[in-house]
C-alpha positions, 0 to 999 in steps of 0.5 A: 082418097080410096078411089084414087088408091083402088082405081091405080092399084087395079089399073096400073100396079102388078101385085106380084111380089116375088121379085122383091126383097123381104124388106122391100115388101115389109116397106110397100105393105107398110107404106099402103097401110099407113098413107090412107090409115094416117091420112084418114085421120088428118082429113078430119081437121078439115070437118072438125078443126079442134080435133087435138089428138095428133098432140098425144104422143102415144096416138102417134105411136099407134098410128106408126105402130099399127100398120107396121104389126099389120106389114109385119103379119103380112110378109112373114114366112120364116116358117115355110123352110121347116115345113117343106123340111118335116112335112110329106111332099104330097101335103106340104102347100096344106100344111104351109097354107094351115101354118100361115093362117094360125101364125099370122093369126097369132102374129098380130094377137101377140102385140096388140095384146102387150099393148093393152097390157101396158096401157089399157088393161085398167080402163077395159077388157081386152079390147073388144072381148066383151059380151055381145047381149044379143045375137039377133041382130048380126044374125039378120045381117048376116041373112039378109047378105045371102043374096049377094053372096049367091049372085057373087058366087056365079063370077069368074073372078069370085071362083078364083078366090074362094073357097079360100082352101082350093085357093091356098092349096090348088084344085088337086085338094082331094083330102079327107074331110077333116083336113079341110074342116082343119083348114076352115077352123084355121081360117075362121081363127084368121077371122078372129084375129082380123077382128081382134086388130082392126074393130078391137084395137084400131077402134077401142084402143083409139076411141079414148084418144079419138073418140068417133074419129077413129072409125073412118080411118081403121075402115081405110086400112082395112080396105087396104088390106083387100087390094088384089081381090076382086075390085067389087070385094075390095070397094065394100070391105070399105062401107062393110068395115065402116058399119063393123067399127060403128057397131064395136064403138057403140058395144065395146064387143068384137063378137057382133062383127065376128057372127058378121064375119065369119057368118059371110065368110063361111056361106062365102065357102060354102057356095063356092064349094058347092059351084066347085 
């Protein structure tokens, strides 16, 4: 099902959205989050044929709900007129870019959490915001991925996309120091945000419905939301999600797949700077 996605998304589709309506790209976004997301789940009957939980009635608000927050996160911009409004002409795209990361960051923490709190407060900790014991391991992980990253950093295509602060703003990025660390911490708060929704709420809020089941299927999505980077980072946010959900499911944490995350991600910056 991802193969046929990716391989149509890469070869026939055109990413630029600026000739659609806001409603229409809140539709688009919504329609590629849920197909894989719910299908995931309903190719599971084919392996499992006693699965139940399409009976619960509040799976199937999650399931409708979720990639609407996610659709939602994605194509808001209501901010972007005060700040062209408020803000030195010479830093307004710094400041849109810094602006985005922090609402959308808060944009898709803000419901997740109302939901915990109305249904799952009792049974866990918000989801995923438990201790991780220990650290070592994700550590490791993230070492052994160095290589990888360094190869991918010689790639035209790479070079397009990170550090993620040239990408957002433009080559003529030539702040003080600060502005840029503002612009990491930003990134790395998106980051937080990223792991809050899909290994806290996409898995531990669906395991008590799911249980193991709810993996695959939060690793579909989350493979969605990579389309339009490079294919090749696309294709493994699917199997890198995968090994993110089984390590939430089996410690009940977000913090493993935070050091993961960022940990890449911020090596992923740094050697793109330093090729820059």
């Amino acid at each position: 099902m991802l193969g046929i996605i990716i391989y149509v998304n890469y070869s026939y589709i055109n990413n630029d959205a600026s000739k659609y309506s806001w409603l229409q790209k809140f539709g688009i976004s919504y329609f590629l989050y849920l197909v894989p997301f719910a299908l995931a789940y309903l190719m599971q009957f084919i392996f499992y044929p006693s699965l139940v939980y399409f009976k619960n009635k509040w799976f199937g608000f999650l399931i409708l709900s979720a990639p609407a927050f996610f659709a939602f996160r994605v194509n808001f911009y209501s901010f972007q007129h005060y700040i062209l409004q408020h803000f030195l002409a010479d830093k307004n795209i710094y400041w849109l870019a810094i602006t985005n990361l922090f609402t959308k960051a808060l944009l898709i923490m803000i419901p997740v959490a109302i939901i915990w709190w109305l249904k799952d407060r009792q049974e866990q900790n918000l989801y995923g915001f438990n201790k991780t014991i220990n650290t070592k391991p994700y550590l490791i992980m993230v070492l052994l991925m160095l290589p990888l990253i360094a190869v991918a950093s010689n790639n035209s295509e790479f070079l397009k996309q990170y550090p993620a602060a040239m990408n957002a703003v433009g080559d003529s990025l030539i702040f003080k120091k600060l502005d840029i660390l503002l612009f990491e911490l930003c990134y790395a708060f998106d980051f937080l945000s990223i792991e809050f929704f899909f290994r806290g709420f996409l898995i531990l809020a669906f395991i008590r419905l799911a249980g193991k089941h709810a993996i695959v299927p939060a690793a579909c999505f989350y493979c969605c939301i990579h389309l339009g980077k490079p294919m090749p980072e696309a294709i493994s946010s699917f199997f890198g999600a995968l090994l993110l959900g089984i390590i939430s499911y089996n410690t009940k944490s977000i913090w493993g797949g935070l050091i993961i995350h960022i940990g890449i991600a911020g090596f992923m910056e740094l050697l793109a700077y330093m090729q820059h």
